[in-house]
GUDO-768472 format. One record per atom (N, C-alpha, C): residue in three letters; x, y, z. Coordinates in pm, whole numbers, plus 50000, padded with zeros to 5 digits. Last residue first. Layout:
<nodes>
alaXYZ/...
</nodes>
This chain:
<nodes>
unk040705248762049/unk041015258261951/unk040615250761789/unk041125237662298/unk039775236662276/unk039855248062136/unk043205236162449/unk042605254262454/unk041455249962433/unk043915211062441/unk044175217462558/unk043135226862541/unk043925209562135/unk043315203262183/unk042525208162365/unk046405225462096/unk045035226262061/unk043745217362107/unk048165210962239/unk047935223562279/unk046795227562232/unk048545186262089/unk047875186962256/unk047755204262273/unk049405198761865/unk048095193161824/unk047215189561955/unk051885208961914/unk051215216461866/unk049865210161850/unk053105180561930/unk052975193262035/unk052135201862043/unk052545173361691/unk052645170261807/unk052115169561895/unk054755193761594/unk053025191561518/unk052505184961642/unk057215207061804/unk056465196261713/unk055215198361700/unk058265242661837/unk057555229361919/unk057455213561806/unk058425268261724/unk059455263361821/unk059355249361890/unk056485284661624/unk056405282661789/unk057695272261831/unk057565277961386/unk057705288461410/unk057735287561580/unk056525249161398/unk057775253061323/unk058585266661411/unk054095254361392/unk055275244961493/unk056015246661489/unk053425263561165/unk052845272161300/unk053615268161346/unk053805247960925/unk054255258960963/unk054245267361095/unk051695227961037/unk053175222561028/unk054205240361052/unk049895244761058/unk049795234561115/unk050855234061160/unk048235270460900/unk048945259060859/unk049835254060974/unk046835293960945/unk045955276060974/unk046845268660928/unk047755312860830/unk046295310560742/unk045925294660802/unk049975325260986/unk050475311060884/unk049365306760837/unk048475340861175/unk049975344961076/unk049955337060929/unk046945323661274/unk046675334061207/unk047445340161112/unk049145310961425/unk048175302961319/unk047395317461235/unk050635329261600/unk051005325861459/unk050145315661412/unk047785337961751/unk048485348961692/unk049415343261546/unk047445318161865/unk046295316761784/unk047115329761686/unk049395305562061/unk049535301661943/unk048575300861837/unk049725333562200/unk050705334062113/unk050455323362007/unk047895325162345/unk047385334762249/unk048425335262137/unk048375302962482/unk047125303962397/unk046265318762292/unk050215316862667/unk050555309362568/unk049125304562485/unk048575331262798/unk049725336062722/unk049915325262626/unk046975314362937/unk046235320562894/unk047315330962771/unk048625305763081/unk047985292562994/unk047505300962913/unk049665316663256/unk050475315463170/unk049965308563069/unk047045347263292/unk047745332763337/unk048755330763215/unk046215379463371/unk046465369363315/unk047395360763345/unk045635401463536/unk044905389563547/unk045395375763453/unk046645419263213/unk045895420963386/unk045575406263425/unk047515420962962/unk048395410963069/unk047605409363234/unk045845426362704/unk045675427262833/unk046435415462924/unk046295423562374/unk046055414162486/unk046345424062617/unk047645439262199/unk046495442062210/unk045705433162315/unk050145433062189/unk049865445962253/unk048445443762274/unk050725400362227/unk050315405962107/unk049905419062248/unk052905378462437/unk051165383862397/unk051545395862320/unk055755368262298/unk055105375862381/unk053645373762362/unk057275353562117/unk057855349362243/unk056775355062328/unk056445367061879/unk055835350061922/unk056055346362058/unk057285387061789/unk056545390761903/unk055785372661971/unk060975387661767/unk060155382861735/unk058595386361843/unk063095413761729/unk062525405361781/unk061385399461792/unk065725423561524/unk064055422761515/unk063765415061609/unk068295442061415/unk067565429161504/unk066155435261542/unk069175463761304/unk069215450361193/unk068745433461300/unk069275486061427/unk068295483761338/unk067755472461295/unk071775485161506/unk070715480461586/unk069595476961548/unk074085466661288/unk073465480661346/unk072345474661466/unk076935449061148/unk075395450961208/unk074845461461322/unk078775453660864/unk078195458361013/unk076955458761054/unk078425454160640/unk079405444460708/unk079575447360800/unk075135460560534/unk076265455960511/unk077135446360545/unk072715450960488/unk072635458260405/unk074425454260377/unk071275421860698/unk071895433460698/unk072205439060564/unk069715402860634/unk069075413060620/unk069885424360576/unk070565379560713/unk070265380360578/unk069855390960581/unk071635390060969/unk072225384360910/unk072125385660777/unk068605390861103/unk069975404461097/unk071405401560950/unk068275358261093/unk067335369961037/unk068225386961003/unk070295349261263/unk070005346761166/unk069025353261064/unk069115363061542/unk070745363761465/unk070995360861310/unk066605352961543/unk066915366961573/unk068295361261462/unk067325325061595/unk066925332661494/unk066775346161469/unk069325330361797/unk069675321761709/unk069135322061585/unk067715336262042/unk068745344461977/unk069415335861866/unk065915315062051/unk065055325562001/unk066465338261963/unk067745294762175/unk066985294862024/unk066785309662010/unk068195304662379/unk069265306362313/unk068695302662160/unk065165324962494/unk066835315562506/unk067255315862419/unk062295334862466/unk063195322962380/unk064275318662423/unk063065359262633/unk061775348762682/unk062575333862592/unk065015380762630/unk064815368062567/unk064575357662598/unk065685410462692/unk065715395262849/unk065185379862762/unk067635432762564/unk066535425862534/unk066815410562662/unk070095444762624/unk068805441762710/unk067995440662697/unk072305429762489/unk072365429162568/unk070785432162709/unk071475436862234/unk071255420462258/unk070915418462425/unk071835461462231/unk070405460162175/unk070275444962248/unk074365467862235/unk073585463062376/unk072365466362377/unk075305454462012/unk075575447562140/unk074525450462229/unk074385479361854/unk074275458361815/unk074405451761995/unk076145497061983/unk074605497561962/unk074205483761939/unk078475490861816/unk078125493261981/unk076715491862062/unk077965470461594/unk078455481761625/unk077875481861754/unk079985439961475/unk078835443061568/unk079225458061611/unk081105429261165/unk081785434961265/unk080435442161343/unk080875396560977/unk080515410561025/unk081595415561142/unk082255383760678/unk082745383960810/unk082105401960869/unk080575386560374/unk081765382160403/unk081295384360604/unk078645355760323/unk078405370460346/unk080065369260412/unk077225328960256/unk077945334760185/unk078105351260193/unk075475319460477/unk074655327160309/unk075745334960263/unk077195306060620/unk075845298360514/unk075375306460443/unk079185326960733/unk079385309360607/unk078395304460533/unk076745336060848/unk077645347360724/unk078335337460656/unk076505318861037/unk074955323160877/unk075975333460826/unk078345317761166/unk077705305861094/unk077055309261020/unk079185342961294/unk080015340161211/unk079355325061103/unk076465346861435/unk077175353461292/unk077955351961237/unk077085322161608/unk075675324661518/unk076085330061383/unk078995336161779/unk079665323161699/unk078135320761564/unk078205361261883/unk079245357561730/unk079565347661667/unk076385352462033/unk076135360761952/unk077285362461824/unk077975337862219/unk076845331762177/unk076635338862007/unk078755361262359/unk079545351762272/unk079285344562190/unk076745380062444/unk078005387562341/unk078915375862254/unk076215361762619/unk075235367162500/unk075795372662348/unk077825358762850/unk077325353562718/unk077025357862615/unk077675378862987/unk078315384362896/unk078495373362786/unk074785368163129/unk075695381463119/unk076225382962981/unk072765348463237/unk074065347463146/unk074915357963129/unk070325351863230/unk070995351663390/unk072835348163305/unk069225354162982/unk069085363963071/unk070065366563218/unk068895322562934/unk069935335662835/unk070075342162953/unk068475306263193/unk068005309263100/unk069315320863036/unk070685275063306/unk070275289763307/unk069555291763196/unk069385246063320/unk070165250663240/unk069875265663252/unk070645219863587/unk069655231863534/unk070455239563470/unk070765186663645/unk071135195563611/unk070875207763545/unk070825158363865/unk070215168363795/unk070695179863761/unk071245124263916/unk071975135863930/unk071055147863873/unk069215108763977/unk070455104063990/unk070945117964010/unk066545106863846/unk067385121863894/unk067985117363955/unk064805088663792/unk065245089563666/unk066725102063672/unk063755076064034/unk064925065963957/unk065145072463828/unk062835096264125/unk064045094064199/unk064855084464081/unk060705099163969/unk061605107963976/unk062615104064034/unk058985074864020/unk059965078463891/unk061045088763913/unk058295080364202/unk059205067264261/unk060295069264126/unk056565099164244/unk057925102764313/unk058685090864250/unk055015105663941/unk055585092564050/unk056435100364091/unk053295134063869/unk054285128863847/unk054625119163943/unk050805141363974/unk051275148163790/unk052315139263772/unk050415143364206/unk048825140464146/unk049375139863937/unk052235147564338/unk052505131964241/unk050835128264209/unk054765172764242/unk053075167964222/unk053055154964221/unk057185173364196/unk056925172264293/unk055265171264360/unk057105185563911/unk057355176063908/unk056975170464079/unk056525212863995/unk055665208263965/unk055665194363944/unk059525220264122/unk057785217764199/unk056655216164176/unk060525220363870/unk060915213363951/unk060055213264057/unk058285232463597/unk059335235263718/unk059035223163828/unk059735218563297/unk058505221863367/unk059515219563503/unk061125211363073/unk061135226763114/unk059805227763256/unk063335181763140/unk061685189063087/unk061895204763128/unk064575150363021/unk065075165263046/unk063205171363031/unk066965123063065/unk065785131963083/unk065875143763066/unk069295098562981/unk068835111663024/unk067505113863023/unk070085068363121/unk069245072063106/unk069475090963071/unk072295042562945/unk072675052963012/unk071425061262993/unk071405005662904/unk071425021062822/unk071665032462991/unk070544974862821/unk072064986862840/unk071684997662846/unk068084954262859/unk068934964762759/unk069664970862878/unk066744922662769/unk067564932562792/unk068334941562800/unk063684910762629/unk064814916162609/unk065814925262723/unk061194892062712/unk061584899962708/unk063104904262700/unk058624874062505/unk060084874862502/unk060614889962593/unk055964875962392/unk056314870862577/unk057434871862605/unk054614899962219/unk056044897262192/unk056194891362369/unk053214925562190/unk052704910362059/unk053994899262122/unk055474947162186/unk054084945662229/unk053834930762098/unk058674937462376/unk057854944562246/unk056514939362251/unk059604945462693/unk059284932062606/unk058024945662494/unk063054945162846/unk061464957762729/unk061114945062698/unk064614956863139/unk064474944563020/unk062654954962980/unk065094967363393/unk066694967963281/unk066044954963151/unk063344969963603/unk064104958863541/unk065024957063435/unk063104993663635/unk063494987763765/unk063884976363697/unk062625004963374/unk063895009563442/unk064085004463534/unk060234991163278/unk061234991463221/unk062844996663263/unk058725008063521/unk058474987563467/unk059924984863443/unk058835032563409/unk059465027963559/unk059455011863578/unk057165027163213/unk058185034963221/unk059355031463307/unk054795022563291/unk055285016863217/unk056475016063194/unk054145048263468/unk054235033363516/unk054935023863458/unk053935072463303/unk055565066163370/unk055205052863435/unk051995064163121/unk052745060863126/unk053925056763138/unk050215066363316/unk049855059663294/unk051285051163249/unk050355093163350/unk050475087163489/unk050615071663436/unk051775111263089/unk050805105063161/unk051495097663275/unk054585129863000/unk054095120462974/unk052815119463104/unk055665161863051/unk054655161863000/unk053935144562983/unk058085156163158/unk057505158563242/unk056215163263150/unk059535149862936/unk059625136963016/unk058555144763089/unk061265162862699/unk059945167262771/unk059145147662828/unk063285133162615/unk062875150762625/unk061365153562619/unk065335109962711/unk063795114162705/unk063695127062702/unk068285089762541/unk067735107662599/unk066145110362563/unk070415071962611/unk068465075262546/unk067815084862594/unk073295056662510/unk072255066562598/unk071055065762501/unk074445020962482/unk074985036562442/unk073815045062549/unk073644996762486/unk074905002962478/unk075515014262524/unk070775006962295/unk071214996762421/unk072774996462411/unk068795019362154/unk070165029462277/unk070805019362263/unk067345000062109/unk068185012761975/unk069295017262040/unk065844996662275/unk067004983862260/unk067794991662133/unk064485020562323/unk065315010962417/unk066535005662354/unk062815022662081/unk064125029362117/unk064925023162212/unk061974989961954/unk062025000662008/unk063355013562049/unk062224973361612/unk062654973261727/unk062284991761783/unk059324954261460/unk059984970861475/unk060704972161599/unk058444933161193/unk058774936061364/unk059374949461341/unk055294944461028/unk056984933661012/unk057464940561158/unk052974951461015/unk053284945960894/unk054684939560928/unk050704965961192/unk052434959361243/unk052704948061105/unk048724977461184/unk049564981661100/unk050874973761125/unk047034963161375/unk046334959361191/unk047784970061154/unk049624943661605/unk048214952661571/unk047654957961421/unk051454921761589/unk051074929461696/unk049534938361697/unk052304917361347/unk050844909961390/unk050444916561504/unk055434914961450/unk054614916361314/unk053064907261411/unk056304932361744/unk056484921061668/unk055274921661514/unk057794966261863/unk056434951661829/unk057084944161710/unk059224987762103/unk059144980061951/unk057834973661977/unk059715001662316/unk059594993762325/unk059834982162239/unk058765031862195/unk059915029462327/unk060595015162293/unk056895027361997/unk058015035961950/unk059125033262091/unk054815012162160/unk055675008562073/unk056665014462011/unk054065031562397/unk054765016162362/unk055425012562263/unk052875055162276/unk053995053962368/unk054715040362362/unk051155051562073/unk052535054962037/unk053535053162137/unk048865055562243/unk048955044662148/unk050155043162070/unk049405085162322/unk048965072762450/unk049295058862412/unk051595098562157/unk050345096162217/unk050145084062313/unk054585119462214/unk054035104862177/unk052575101562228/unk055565140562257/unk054655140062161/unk053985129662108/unk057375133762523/unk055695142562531/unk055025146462390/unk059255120962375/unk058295116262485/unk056705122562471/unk061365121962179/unk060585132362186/unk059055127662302/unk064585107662196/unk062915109962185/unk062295113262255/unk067305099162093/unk067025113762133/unk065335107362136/unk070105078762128/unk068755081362074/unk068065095462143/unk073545075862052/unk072195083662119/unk071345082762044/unk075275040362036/unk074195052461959/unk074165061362084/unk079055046462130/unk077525034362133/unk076825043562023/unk081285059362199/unk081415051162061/unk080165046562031/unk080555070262467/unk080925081262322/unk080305073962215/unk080595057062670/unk079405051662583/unk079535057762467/unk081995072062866/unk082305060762801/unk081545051362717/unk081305105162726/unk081005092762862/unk082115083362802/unk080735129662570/unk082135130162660/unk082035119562798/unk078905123662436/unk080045122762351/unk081255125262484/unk076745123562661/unk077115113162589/unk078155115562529/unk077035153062730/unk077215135262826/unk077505130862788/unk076245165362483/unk077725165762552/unk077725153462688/unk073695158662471/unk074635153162394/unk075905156762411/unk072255170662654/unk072285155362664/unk073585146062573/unk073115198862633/unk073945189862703/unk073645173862735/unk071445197062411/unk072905199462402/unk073845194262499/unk068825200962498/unk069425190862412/unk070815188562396/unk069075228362643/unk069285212262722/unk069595198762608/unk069495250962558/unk069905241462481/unk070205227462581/unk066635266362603/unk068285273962688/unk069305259362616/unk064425268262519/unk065375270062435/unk066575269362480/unk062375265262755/unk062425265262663/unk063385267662555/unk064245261963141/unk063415263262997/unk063155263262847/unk065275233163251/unk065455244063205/unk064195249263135/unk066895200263365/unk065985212163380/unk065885222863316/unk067995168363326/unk068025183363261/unk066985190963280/unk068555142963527/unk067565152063458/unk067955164663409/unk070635113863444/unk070995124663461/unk069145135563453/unk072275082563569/unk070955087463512/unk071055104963551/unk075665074563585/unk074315083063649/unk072955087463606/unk077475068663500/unk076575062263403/unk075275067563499/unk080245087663418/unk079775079163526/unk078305075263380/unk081405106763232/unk082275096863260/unk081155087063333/unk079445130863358/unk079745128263196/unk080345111763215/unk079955145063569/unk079155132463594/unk079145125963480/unk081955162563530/unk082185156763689/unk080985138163636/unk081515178963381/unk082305167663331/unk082685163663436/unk078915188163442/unk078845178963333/unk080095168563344/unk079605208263658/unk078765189463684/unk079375184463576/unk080885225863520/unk081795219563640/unk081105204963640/unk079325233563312/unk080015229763276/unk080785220263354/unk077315241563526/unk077265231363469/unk078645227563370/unk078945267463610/unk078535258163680/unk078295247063655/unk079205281363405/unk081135274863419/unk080095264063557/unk076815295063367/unk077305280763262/unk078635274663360/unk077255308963563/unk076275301963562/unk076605289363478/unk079665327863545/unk079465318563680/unk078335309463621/unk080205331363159/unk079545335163301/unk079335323763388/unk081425322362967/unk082285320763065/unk081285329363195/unk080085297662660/unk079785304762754/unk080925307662857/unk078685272262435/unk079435285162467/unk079065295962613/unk079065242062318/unk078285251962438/unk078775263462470/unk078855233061969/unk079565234662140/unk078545242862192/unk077755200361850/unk077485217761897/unk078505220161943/unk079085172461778/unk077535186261685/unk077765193761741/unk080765167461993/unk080845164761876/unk079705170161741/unk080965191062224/unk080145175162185/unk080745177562074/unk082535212062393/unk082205207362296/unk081735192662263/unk082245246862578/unk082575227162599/unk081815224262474/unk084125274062618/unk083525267962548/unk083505251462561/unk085645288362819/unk084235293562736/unk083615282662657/unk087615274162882/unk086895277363010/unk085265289262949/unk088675270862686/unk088505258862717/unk087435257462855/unk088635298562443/unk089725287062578/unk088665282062640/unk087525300862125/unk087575301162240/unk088215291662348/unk090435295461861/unk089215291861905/unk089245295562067/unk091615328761697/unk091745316661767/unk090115311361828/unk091165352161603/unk090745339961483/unk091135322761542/unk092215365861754/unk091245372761717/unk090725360561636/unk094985359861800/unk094395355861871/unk093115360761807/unk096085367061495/unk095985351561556/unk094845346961669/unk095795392561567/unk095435390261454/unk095435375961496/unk097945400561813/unk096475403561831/unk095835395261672/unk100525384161651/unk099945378461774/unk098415386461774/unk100685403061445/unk100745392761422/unk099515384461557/unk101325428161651/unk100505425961538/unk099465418361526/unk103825420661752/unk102325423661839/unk101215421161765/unk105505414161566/unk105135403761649/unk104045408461670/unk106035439261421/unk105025430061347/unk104605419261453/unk106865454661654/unk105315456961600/unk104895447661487/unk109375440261712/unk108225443161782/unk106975445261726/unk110425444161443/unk110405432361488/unk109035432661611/unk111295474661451/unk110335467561420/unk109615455761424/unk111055494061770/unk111435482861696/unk110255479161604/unk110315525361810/unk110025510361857/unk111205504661743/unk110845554562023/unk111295547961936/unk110875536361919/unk107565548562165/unk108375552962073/unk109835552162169/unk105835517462236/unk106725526262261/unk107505534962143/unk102595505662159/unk103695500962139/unk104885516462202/unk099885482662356/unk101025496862303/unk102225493362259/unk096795467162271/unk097975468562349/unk098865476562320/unk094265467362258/unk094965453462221/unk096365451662318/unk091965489262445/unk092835489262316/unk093675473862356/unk089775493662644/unk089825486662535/unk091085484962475/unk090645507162871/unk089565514762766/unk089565503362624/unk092895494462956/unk091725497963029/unk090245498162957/unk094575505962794/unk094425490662773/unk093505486862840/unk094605531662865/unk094365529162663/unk093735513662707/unk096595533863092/unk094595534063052/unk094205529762989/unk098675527062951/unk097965514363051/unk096795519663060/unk099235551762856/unk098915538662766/unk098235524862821/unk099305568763050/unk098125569963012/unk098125557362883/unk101955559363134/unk100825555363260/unk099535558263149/unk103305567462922/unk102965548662944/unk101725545663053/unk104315590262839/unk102935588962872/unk102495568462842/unk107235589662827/unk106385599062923/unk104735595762944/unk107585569762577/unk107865567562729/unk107815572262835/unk104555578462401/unk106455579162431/unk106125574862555/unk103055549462176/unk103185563662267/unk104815565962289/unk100105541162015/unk101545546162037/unk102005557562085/unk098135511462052/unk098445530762097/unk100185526962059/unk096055493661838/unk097375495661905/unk097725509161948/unk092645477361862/unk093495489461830/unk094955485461920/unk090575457161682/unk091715456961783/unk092435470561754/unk087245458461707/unk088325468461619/unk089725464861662/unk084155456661819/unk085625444361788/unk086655451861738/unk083215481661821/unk083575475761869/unk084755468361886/unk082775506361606/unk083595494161619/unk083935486561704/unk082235531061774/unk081515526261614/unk082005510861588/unk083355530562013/unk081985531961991/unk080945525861830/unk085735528661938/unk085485515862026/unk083565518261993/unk086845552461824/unk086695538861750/unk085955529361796/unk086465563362042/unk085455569561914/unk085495556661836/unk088275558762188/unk086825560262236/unk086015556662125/unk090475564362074/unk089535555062120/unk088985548562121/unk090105591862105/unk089885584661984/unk089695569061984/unk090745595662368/unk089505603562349/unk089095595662169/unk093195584662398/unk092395579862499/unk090865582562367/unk094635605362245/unk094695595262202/unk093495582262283/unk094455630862396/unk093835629162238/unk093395613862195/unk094265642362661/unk094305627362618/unk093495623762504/unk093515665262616/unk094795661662668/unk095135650162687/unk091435678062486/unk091015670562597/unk092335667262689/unk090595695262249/unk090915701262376/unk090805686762491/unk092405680961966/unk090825672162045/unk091105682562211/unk094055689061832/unk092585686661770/unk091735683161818/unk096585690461926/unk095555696661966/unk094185695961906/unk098295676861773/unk098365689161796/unk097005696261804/unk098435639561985/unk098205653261881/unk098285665861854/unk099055613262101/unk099475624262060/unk098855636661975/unk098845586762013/unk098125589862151/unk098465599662160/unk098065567461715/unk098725578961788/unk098025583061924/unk097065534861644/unk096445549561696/unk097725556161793/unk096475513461426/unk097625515861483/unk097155531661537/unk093835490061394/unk094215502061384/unk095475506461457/unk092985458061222/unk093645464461291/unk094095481161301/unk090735454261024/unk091245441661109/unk092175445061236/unk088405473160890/unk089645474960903/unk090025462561015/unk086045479160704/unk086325469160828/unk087765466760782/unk084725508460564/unk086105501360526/unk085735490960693/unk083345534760637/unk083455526060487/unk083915517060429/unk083515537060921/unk082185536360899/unk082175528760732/unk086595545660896/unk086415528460970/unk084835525160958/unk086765572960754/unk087595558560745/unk086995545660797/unk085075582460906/unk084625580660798/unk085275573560766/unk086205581561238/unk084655580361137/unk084765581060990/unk088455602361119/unk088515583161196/unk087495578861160/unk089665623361076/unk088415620160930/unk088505601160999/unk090565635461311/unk089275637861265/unk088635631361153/unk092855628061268/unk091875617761345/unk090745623661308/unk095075629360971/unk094035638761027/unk093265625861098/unk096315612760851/unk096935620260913/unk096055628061024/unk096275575660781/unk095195589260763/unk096385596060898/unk096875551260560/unk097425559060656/unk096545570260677/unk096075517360537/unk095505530060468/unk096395535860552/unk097755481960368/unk097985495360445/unk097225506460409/unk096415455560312/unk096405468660268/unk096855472860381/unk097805427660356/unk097225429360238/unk096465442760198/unk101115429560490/unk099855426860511/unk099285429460389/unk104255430160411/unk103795420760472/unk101875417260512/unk104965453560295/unk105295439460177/unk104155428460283/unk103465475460426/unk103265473160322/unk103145460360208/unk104915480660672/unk104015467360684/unk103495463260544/unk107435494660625/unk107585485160694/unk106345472960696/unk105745515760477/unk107155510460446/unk107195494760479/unk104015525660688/unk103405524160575/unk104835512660544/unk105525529960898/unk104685521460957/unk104185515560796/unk106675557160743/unk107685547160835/unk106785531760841/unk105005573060705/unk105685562760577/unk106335557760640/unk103885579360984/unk102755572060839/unk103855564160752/unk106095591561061/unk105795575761120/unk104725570361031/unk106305614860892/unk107555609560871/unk107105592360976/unk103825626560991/unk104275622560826/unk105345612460826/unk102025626961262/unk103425630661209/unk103855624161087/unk099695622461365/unk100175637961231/unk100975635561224/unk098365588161209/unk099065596761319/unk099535609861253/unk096925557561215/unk096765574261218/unk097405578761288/unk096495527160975/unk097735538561080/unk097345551761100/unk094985501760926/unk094795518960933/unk095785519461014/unk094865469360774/unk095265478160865/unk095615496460844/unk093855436860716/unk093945450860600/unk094145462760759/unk095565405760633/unk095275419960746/unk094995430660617/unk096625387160529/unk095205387060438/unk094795397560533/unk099675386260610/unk099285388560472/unk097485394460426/unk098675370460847/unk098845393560854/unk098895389660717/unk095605355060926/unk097365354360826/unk097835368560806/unk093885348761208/unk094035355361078/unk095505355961040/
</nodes>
């Protein structure tokens, strides 16, 4: 942030440092408020998102505590989180200013100060507050970044760019939303294939009669719709990567086919004696657990080995920590650009509404959540109020969890939003988070 476009609160009783601090920052930021009285702090910072507070650590007694300035705070930190505060203190009470920095605050300044000093500090907390995350929170593809500094992510983060560079066939593990797509596409933009295509496809929505030729291609005449040749994904990658998603939902039938095409590095298109050879850097990725893949009544060992070169699991939200909190701003700061809202500030309560909700969804399901609070909120603070969680992720109260299976959960959740959506199809998928697809083996599955 530019201190010109700062809007900044000074509180302190002593009159003569309000017009001092007032004076001095006046020409240089875009409002100065001064309040004398801490007691009116709540109502100042509950009507106004203030960018910076300058806080006296001093008082005449308005607060019986003896650490007036500690004890306000507090108070700010509770309603305001994000708030950067500055203490000011004397050079008798520095040990209780290093608390202050304990308890949150940006950082102190000393009486007598300089001025030069307090616009630097300023300046600097205001910069860093609008800087991009370091390098150890955030890895970036070229579409997303990945956000995160809990042990779990800084784990994959460590593989990715250990195996990113190599041409290792890679599997992505995880569950439902945790953004394995994401890291197929941080491989690729950070390999030596950057410059080639990615192809991304959707495997487990391909039917039995789709599998071939959408992989593979066909020649014209191939079959009553092959009106003109169609190259496959294969030879689409070829160069570059081909990222299979939900790989552990295809047939027996057709990792054979599958594994044809990867022991020989060549596709022949259906209608077509010609076979072609292709290039391509393999990903995979499925939410299904790694001992179920170890079925080979469900899955080829022979595939698995030639497709898990390397493998890589994507924590769910939940095992993330203080993610969540990060994840969670970069969202709000994107739908407050897309629906034109100015810049929120998360109240205390916001946070650790996020914080213990365990979000069956992942990082999708906080993504709409986030986006929903967003268009909702009233103001320029989001409350607790202002997150809703969706009940799609769950069985409906009125379901009985006794005895129940996961097949049996998820077959309710997807009669709960077809009901929602009067039977609409496309809309239901949508919502469940899946493809039509997808959505059309699952019905099928229940018998629905």
């Amino acid at each position: 942030m530019v201190l010109k476009e700062a809007t900044i609160l000074v509180i302190d009783d002593d009159v003569d440092v309000l017009t001092a601090l007032r004076l001095l920052l006046k020409p240089l930021v875009k409002e100065v408020v001064v309040e004398k009285n801490p007691s009116n702090i709540g109502a100042q910072i509950k009507g106004k998102n203030f960018d910076l507070i300058i806080l006296d650590m001093n008082f005449n007694g308005l607060v019986n505590t003896g650490n007036e300035g500690i004890f306000w705070l507090n108070e700010i930190k509770k309603q305001k989180s994000d708030t950067s505060v500055v203490l000011i203190t004397a050079y008798a009470d520095i040990d209780l200013a290093i608390r202050g920095l304990k308890e949150g605050a940006s950082d102190f300044l000393v009486k007598p100060w300089k001025n030069e000093k307090i616009t630097q500090t300023i300046t600097t907390i205001l910069e860093s507050k609008k800087a991009k995350p370091t390098k150890d929170k955030i890895l970036q593809s070229n579409n997303s970044p990945i956000i995160g500094e809990s042990d779990a992510i800084k784990d994959v983060f460590l593989k990715l760019k250990k195996v990113a560079p190599t041409d290792a066939n890679v599997l992505i593990l995880g569950e439902n939303g945790t953004g394995k797509d994401l890291i197929a596409k941080a491989l690729h933009d950070n390999s030596n294939r950057r410059n080639k295509p990615f192809v991304k496809v959707d495997v487990g929505a391909l039917t039995s009669s789709l599998f071939e030729s959408e992989l593979f291609g066909y020649k014209k005449g191939a079959f009553t719709d092959a009106r003109e040749d169609r190259q496959g994904r294969f030879e689409a990658a070829n160069g570059g990567t081909l990222f299979l998603d939900e790989i552990g939902n295809i047939s027996l039938g057709q990792q054979v086919r599958l594994l044809t095409v990867l022991q020989n590095r060549m596709v022949t298109p259906l209608g077509s004696n010609d076979a072609i050879s292709i290039d391509i850097r393999l990903i995979c990725a499925t939410n299904i657990d790694p001992k179920a893949l170890a079925d080979e009544k469900k899955f080829r060992k022979d595939l698995i080995y030639r497709i898990n070169t390397v493998d890589m699991i994507m924590p769910p939200l939940r095992e993330r920590g203080t993610d969540i909190t990060l994840i969670a701003k970069h969202f709000i700061s994107i739908y407050a650009d897309k629906y034109n809202k100015n810049s929120f500030s998360l109240d205390s309560g916001f946070i650790s509404k996020l914080k213990n909700h365990d979000f069956p969804g992942n990082v999708r399901e906080l993504q709409y959540v986030l986006e929903r609070a967003v268009i909702m909120a009233d103001g320029n603070v989001l409350k607790p109020e202002d997150l809703v969680f969706s009940s799609i992720e769950r069985p409906t109260k009125s379901v009985s969890l006794k005895n129940m299976n996961l097949d049996d959960i998820e077959k309710n959740a997807i009669l709960t939003v077809l009901e929602k959506n009067k039977g609409n199809v496309s809309k239901s998928a949508k919502e469940l988070g899946i493809t039509r697809a997808a959505l059309y083996r699952r019905l099928d599955k229940y018998e629905l």
